[in-house]
MARNURO-583629 format. One record per residue (C-alpha): x, y, z. Coordinates in steps of 0.02 Angstrom, whole numbers, plus 50000, padded with zeros to 5 digits. Example, Ala and Ser with C-alpha at 12.3 -4.5 7.8 and 13.67 -1.06 7.14 Angstrom:
2
      u      v      w
  50615  49775  50390
  50684  49947  50357
This chain:
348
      u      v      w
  47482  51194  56959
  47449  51005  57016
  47305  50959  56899
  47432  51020  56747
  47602  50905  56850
  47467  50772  56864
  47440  50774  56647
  47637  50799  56639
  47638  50625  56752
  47495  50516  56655
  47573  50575  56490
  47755  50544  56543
  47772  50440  56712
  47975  50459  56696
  47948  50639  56750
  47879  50571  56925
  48041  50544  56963
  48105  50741  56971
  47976  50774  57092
  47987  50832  57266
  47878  50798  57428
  47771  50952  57428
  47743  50923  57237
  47681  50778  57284
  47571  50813  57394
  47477  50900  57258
  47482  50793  57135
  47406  50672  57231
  47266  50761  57297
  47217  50827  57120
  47236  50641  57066
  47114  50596  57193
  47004  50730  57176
  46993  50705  56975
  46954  50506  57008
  47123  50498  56937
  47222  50409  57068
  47214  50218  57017
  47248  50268  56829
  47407  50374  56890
  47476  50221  57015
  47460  50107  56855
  47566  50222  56747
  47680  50255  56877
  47692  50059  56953
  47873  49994  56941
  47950  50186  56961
  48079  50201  57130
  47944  50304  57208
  47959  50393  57377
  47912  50259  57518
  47752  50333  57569
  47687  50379  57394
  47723  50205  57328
  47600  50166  57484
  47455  50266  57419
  47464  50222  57250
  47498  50028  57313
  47326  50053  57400
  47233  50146  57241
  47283  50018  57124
  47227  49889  57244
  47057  49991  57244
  47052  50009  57054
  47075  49810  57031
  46924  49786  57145
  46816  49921  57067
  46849  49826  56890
  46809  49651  56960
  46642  49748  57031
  46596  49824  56866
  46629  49687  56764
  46524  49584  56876
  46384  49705  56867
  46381  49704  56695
  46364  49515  56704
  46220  49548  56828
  46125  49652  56693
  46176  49546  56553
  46073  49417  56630
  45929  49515  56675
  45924  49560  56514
  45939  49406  56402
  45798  49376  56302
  45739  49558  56292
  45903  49650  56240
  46042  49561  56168
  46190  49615  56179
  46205  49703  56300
  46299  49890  56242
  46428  49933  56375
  46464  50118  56384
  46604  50224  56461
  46729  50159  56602
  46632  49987  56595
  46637  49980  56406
  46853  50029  56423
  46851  49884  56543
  46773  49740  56475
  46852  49780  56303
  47014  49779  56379
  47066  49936  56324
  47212  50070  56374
  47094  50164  56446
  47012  50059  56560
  47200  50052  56662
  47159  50092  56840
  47012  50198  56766
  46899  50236  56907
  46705  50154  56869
  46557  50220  56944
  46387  50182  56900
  46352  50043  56739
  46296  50131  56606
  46219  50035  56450
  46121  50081  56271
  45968  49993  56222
  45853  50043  56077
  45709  50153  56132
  45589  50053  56068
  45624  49919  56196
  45631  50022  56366
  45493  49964  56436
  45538  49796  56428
  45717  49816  56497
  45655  49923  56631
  45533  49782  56674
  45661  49660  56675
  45787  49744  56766
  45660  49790  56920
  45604  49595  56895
  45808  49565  56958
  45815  49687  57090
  45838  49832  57044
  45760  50003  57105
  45730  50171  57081
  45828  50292  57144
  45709  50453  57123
  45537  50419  57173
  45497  50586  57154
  45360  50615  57013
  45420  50784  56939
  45593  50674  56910
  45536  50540  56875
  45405  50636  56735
  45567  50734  56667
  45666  50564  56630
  45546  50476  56535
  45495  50638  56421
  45648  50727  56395
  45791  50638  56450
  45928  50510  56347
  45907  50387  56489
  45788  50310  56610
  45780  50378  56788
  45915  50298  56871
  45911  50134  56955
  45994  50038  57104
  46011  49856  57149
  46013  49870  57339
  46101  49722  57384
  46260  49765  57289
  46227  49943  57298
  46266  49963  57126
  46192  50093  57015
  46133  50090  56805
  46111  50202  56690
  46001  50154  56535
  46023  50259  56405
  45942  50228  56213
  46039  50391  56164
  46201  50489  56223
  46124  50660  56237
  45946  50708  56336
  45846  50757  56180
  45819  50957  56208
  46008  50958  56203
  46050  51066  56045
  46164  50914  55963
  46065  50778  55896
  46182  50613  55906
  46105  50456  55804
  46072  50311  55917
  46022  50201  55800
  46201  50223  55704
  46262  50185  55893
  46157  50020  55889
  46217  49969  55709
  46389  49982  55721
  46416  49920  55891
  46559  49783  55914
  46496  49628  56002
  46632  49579  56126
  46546  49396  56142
  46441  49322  56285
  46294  49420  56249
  46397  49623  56251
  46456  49749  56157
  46533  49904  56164
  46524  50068  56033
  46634  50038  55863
  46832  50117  55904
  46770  50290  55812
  46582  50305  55900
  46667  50282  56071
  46767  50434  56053
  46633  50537  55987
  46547  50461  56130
  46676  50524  56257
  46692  50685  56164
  46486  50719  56180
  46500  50680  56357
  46659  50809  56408
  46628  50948  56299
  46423  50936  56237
  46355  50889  56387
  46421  50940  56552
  46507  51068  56655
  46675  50978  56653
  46660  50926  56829
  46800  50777  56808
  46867  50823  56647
  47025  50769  56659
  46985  50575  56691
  46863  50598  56532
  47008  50704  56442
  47127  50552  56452
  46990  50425  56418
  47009  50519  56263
  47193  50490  56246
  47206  50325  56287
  47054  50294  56160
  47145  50401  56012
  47319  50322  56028
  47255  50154  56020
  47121  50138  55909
  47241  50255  55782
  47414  50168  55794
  47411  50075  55607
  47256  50109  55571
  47248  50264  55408
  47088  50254  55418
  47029  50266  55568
  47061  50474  55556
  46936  50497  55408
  46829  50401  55501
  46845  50488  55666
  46755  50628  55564
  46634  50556  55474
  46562  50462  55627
  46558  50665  55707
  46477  50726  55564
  46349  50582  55585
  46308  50646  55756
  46315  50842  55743
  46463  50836  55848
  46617  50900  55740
  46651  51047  55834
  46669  50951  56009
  46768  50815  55947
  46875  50936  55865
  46921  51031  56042
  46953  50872  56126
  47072  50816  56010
  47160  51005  56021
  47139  50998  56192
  47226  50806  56227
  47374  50851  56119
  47403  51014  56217
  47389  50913  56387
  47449  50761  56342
  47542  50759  56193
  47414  50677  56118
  47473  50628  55938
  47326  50700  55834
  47332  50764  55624
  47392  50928  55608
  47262  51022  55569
  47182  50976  55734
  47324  51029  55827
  47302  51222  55810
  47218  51310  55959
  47024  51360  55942
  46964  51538  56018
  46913  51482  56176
  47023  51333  56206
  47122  51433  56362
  46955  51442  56430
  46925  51261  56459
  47097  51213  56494
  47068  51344  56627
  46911  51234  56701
  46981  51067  56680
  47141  51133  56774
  47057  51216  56914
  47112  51128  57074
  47257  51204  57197
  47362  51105  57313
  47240  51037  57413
  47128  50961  57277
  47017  51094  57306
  46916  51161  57156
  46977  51357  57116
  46903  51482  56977
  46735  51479  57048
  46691  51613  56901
  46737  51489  56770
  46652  51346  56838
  46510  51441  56854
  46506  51484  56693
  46520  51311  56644
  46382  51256  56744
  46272  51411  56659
  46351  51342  56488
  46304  51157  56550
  46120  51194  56567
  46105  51328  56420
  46170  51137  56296
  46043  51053  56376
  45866  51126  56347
  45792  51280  56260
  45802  51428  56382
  45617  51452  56409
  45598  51262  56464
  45775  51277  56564
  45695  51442  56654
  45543  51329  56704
  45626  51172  56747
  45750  51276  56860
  45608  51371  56943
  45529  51203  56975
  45671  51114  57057
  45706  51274  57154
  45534  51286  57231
  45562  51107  57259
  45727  51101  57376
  45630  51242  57473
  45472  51149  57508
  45539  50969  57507
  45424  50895  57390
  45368  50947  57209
  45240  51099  57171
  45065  50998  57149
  45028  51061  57003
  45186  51004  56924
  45156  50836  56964
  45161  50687  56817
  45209  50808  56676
């Protein structure tokens, strides 16, 4: 299975050295596929590699370098737009790994910039941000309607001549979503990293990650997020006693135990991830999501389209209530078929 080699590799990159061509072959197209290829040519860089697959991963570390210098840049970019109306600046996710200098930021693949203000100043960011450049990426009213009422982040934005997307997010979970994390503990406890950021305290940004594999999604790149988690645990644990006490207290503080619980299960099984014991013993439906995270055959190509369907059910069913998921789905339904929202939908 060449998602499951391509674990084996990240976790252990002497192992790339038993494998043959056609292995290859798969490992790399999961790696790409999973966003994973720039974080597997750092682990493996300095390995006697066969010729042409020292070429590719030459090329995707090359690409990961550039995609860092871009992020970090961006984040500069908002910083700036921002000063004066939210200071610091929270970093979140492959941006926050990045500028923090973290393990997992290593060749990590970074897409859009994703930040966390307080909710009380919104307004004002959004206003500032649009003042820089930026714009929005759904004009649609329906969407735009469901962002601001029910969702953990403003409707996305763009700034067109960088083509560079952000996220702004005043909580980590859209707020039908069944878990309740506390943004304002986010706020509070965030580490400044100087010159006006900040990421998530060493314990939040796990939970953080955790929310965002397991209590949010459908696991549609769960691997990368999987060994965000990894990287996160080993580092932020090694000589620290504490930190594991307060790992679980931070959960508690955000309802989110139970999924922070599977994905530290779930990283030892994959990646040897040293966890506690009693984390380490396998929950009911763990097979299950290894199942979805590993579901890619030699081609890349996703397989198990059952289980990922499920997932995507189970994605939704997190999100909202089913009566309002039943009507939102309807909604954006009727919408793809006309091209445009229902009327009477319009601004609510």
């Amino acid at each position: 299975m060449p998602a499951r080699t391509l674990a084996t590799l990240l976790a252990d990159p002497g192992a790339a050295l038993l494998l043959n061509r056609n292995a290859w072959t798969g490992v790399l197209a999961a790696a790409r596929a999973e966003q994973l290829i720039g974080t597997l040519a750092m682990r493996l860089d300095g390995l006697a590699l066969p010729q042409r697959v020292a070429a590719v991963l030459g090329d995707a570390r090359a690409t990961a370098l550039e995609g860092r210098r871009q992020a970090l840049w961006e984040a500069e970019m908002a910083r700036r737009a921002l000063a004066g109306v939210v200071e610091p600046v929270i970093l979140l996710k492959g941006t926050a790994f990045a500028a923090a200098g973290l393990d997992a930021g290593q060749g990590r693949s970074i897409g859009d910039l994703d930040i966390l203000v307080p909710r009380q100043r919104l307004s004002q960011a959004e206003a500032a941000l649009i003042d820089a450049g930026w714009m929005w990426v759904k004009p649609d009213p329906y969407d735009d309607a469901y962002y601001r009422k029910w969702m953990h982040e403003l409707p996305p934005l763009i700034h067109p001549e960088r083509d560079r997307m952000i996220d702004v997010h005043h909580t980590i979970l859209p707020l039908t979503a069944r878990m309740k994390p506390d943004a304002a503990r986010l706020i509070a406890r965030a580490v400044p990293l100087g010159g006006g950021l900040a990421v998530l305290s060493p314990a939040d940004m796990v939970v953080h990650a955790a929310i965002h594999l397991f209590g949010d999604g459908d696991l549609s790149g769960g691997l990368r997020n999987l060994w965000d988690i990894d990287r996160l645990l080993r580092e932020f644990a090694e000589g620290d006693e504490a930190f594991w006490p307060t790992l679980w207290a931070f959960a508690a503080d955000h309802e989110a135990q139970r999924v922070v619980a599977r994905a530290l299960r779930l990283a030892h099984v994959l990646f040897a991830t040293p966890v506690p014991e009693m984390w380490t013993r396998a929950g009911a439906a763990d097979a299950w999501y290894l199942q979805r995270l590993l579901a890619r055959d030699g081609w890349g190509r996703e397989t198990r389209p059952a289980t990922r369907l499920a997932f995507y059910v189970r994605s939704h069913w997190l999100r909202m209530p089913p009566a309002m998921l039943a009507r939102h789905l309807w909604i954006k339904w009727r919408m793809n078929r006309d091209g445009r929202p229902p009327p009477q939908q319009e601004g609510q």
